[in-house]
C-alpha positions as CSV (number, residue, x, y, z in Angstrom):
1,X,0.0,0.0,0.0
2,X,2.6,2.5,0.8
3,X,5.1,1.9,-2.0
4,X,1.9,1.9,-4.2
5,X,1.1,5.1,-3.2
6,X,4.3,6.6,-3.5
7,X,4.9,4.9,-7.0
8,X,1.4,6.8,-7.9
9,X,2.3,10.0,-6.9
10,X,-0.4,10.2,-3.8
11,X,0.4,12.2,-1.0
12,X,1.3,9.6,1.8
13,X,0.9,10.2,5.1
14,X,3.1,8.0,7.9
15,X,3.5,8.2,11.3
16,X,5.5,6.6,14.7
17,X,4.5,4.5,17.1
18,X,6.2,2.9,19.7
19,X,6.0,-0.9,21.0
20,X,4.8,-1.3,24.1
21,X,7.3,-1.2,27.5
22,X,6.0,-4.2,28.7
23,X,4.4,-7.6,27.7
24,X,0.5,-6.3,27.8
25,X,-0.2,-5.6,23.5
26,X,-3.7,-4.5,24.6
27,X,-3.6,-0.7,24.6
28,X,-0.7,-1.4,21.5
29,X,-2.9,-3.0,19.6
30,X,-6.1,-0.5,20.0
31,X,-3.2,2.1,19.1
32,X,-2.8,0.2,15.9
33,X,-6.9,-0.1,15.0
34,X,-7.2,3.7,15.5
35,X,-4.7,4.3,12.9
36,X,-5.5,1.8,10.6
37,X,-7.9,4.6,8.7
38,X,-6.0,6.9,9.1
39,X,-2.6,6.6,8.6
40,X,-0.7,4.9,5.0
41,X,1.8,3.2,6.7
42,X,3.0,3.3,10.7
43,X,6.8,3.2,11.7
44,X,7.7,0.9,14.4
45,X,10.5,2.5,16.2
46,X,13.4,0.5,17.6
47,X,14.4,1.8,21.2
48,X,13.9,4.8,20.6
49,X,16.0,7.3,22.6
50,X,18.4,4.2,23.6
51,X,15.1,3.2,26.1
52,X,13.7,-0.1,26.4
53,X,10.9,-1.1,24.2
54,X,9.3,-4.3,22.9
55,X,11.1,-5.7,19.7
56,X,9.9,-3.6,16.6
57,X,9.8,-7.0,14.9
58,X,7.4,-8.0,17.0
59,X,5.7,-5.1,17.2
60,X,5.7,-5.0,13.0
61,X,4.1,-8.7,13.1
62,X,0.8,-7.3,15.4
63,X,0.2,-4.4,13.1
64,X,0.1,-6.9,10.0
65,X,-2.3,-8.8,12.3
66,X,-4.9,-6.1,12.6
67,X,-4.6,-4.5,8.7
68,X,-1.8,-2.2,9.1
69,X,1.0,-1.8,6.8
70,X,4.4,-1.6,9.0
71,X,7.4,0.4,8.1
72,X,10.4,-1.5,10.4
73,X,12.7,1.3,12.0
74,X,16.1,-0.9,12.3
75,X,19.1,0.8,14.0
76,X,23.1,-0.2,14.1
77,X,23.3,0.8,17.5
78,X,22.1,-2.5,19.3
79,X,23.5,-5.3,16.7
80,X,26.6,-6.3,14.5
81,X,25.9,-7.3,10.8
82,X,24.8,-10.9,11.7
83,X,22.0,-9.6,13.7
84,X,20.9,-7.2,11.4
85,X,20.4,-9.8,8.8
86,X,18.6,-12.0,11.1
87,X,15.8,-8.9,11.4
88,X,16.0,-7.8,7.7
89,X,15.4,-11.7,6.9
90,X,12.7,-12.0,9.9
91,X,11.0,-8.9,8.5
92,X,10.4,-10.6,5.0
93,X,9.6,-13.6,6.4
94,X,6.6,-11.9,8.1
95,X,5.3,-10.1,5.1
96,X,6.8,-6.8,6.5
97,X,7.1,-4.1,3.0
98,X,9.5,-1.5,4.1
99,X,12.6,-0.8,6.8
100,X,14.1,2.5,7.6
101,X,17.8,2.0,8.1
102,X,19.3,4.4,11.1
103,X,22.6,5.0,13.0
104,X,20.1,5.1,16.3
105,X,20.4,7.5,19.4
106,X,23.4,7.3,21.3
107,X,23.4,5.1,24.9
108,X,24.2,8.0,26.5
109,X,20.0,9.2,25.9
110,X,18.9,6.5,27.2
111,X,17.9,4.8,30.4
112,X,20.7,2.4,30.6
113,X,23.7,4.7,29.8
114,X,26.2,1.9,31.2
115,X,25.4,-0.7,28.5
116,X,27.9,-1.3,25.7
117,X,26.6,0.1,21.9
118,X,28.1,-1.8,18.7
119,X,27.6,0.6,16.3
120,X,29.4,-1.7,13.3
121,X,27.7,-0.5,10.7
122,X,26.4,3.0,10.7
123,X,22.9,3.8,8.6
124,X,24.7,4.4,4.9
125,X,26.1,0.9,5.5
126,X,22.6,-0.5,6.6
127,X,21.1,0.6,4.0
128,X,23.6,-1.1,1.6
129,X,23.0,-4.3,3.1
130,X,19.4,-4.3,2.6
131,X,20.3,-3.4,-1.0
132,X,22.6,-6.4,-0.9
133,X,20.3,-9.3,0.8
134,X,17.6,-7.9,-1.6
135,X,19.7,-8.5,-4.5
136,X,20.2,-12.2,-3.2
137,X,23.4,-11.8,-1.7
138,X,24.6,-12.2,2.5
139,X,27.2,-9.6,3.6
140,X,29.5,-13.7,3.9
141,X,29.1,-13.8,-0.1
142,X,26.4,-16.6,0.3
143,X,23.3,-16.9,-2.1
144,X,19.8,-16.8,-1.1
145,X,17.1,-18.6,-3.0
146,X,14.4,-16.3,-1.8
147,X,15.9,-12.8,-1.5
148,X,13.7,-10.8,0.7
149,X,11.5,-8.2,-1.1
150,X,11.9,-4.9,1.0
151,X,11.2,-1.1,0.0
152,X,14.8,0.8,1.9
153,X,14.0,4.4,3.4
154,X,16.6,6.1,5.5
155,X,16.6,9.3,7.7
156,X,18.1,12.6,7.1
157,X,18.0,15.9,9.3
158,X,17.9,19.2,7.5
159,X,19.1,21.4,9.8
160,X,21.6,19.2,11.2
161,X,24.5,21.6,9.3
162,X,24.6,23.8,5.9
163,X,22.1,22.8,3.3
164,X,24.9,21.9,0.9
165,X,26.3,19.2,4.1
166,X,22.6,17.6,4.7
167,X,21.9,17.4,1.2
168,X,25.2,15.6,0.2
169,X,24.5,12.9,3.1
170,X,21.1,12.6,1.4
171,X,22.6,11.6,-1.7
172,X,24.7,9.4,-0.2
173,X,21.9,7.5,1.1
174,X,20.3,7.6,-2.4
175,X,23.8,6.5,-4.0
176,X,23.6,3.3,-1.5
177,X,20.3,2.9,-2.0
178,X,17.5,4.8,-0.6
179,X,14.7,4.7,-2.6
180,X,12.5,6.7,0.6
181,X,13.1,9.2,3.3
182,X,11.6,10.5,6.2
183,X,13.5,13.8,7.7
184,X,13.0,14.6,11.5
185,X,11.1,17.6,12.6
186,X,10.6,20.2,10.4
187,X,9.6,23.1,11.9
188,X,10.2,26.2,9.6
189,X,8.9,25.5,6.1
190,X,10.9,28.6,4.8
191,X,14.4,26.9,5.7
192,X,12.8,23.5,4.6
193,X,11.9,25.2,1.4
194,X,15.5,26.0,0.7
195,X,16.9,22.8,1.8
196,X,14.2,21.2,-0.8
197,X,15.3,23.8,-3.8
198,X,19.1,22.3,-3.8
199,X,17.7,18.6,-3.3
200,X,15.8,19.4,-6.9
201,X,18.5,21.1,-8.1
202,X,20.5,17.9,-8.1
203,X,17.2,16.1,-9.3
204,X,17.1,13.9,-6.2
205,X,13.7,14.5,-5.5
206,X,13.5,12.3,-8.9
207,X,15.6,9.8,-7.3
208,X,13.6,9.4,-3.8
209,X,10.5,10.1,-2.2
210,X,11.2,12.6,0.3
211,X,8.8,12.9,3.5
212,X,8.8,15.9,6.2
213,X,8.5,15.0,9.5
214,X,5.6,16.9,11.7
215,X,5.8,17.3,15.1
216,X,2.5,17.1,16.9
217,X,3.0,18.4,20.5
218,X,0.8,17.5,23.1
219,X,1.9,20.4,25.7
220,X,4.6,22.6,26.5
221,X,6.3,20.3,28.8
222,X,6.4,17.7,25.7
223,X,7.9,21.2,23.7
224,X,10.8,21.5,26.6
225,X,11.1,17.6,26.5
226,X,12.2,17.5,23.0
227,X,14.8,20.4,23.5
228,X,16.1,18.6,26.6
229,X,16.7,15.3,25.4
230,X,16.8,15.3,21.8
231,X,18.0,18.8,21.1
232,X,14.8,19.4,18.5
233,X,15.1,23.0,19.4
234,X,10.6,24.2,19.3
235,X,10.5,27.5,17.7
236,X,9.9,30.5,20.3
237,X,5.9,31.4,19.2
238,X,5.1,27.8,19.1
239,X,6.6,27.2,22.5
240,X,4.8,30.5,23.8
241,X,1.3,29.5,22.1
242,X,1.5,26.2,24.1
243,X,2.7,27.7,27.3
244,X,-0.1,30.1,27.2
245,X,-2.9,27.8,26.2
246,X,-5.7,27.8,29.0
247,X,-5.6,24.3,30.9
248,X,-6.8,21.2,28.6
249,X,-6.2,23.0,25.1
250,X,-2.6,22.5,25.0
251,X,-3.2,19.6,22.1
252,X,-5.4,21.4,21.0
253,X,-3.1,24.2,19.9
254,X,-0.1,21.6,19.1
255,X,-2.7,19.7,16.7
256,X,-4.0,23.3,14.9
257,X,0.3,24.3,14.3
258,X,0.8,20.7,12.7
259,X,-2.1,20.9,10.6
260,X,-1.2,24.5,9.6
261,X,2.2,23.5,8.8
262,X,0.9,20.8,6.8
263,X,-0.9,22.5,4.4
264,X,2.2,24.8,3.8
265,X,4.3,21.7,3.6
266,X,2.1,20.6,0.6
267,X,2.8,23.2,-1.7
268,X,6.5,22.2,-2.3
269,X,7.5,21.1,-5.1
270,X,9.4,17.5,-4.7
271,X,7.6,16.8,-1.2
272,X,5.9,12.9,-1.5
273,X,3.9,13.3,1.9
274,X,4.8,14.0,5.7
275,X,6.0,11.9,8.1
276,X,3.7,12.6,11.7
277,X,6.0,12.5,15.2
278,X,3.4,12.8,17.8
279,X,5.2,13.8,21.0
280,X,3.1,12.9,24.2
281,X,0.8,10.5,23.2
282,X,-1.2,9.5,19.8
283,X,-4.3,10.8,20.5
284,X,-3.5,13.8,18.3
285,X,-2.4,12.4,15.2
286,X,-6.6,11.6,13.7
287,X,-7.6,14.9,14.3
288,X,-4.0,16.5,12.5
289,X,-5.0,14.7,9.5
290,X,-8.2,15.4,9.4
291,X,-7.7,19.3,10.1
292,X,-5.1,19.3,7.6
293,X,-7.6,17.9,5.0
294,X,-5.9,14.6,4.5
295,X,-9.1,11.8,5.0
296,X,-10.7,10.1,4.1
297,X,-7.6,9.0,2.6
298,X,-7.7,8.0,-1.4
299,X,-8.7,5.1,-2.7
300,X,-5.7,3.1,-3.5
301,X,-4.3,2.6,-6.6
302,X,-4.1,-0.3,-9.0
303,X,-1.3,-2.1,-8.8
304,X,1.3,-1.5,-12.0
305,X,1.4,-4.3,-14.3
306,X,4.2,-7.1,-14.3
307,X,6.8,-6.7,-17.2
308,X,5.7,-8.9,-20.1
């Protein structure tokens, strides 16, 4: 569904969730059915923040159970090559259609700093090695009979440096193999807008489908959260909208900015969709579509024909 959408041209819509911190699936999997209409495609995040979570695997094989189309978030930070095979092979083995390939957060976030990271490969490599199992190849030289058959996406950070630096690691990741991205927050669509203009300048937005992330913030505490621990800086007037909300409207207002910035997000030229980052909870990501005039979403379309 989402590579089908994406091969059409439709505007996708994607969006995080995190596996549960425990062995319950209940509230996981009620997560999952609320989505279901409303999202393309839902990420399942690996540890995010270097904090325990249930495997994304695992997590991946309960969305397919209830009708929704997994994206696999794998990270290099928790696993040599062998392992990371094992999951790219798992992942195909349970009918999963897409992995993001990332570095992942350092140990140092997370709440078990003293644990060791292995770091081997870093995300260009990842993605090559999808590329290379999906060609019908192990990293040992070793032939598969059934190659798995997985769409590769990768990661990339805007404003993480000058234009010119992000936009050369982007097309590294499309030299290796990156045939989708989704970019972390995004929240001034003017600098975006200029970051965008020198990715079609080099006619990469030809090359890969390029998602924004949206942040949808659930307070102003979730706002100084992000700055704290993940150094996504909130812009000023956002931050002072939230913190001057009247008690109970705070998602209110975080839901109203995402939509808003969605709809200016839309106009670009070489955008394939938006990637949703709800911070705080889930419960805002229905209504952020809806406001932003994004459901029901469009019928799906035909699948292209095999080659004669």
């Amino acid at each position: 569904m989402f590579a089908r959408r994406l091969a059409a041209g439709q505007f996708v819509v994607t969006g995080e969730l995190s596996p549960p911190r425990d062995a319950d699936a209940t509230t996981f999997l009620q997560r999952l059915a609320d989505l279901r209409p409303v999202l393309d495609a839902v990420n399942l995040t690996d540890n995010p923040g270097a904090a325990v979570r249930a495997s994304p695997l695992a997590a991946a094989a309960l969305a397919r159970s209830c009708g929704v189309e997994p994206i696999l978030q794998l990270t290099c930070r928790d696993r040599n090559r062998l392992a990371l095979q094992s999951e790219i092979l798992g992942a195909a083995l349970l009918g999963v259609p897409a992995i993001l390939a990332m570095t992942g957060d350092p140990i140092t976030t997370g709440d078990q700093p003293e644990a060791r990271p292995v770091f081997e490969l870093d995300s260009f490599g990842l993605i090559q090695l999808i590329v290379r199992l999906r060609r019908g190849e192990l990293a040992s030289g070793r032939r598969l009979a059934h190659p798995p058959r997985l769409l590769v996406g990768g990661a990339e950070a805007p404003f993480a440096g000058p234009i010119h630096t992000t936009v050369d690691r982007l097309e590294r990741k499309v030299e290796a193999g990156a045939e989708f991205i989704q970019t972390q927050f995004i929240w001034e669509v003017d600098r975006f807008a200029e970051w965008l203009a020198e990715v079609r300048r080099r006619g990469l937005h030809q090359r890969v489908k390029i998602l924004a992330g949206v942040g949808i913030l659930h307070s102003a505490r979730a706002a100084r959260w992000l700055g704290d621990h993940l150094g996504q800086l909130v812009p000023a007037p956002v931050l002072a909208q939230l913190s001057a909300a009247a008690s109970g409207t705070e998602l209110q207002v975080g839901i109203a900015s995402a939509a808003s910035l969605i709809s200016r997000l839309r106009e670009l030229e070489g955008l394939a969709g938006v990637h949703l980052l709800p911070v705080g909870g889930t419960t805002g990501l229905r209504p952020t579509v809806e406001r932003a005039g994004l459901l029901p979403r469009p019928p799906l379309p035909a699948p292209s024909p095999a080659p004669a």
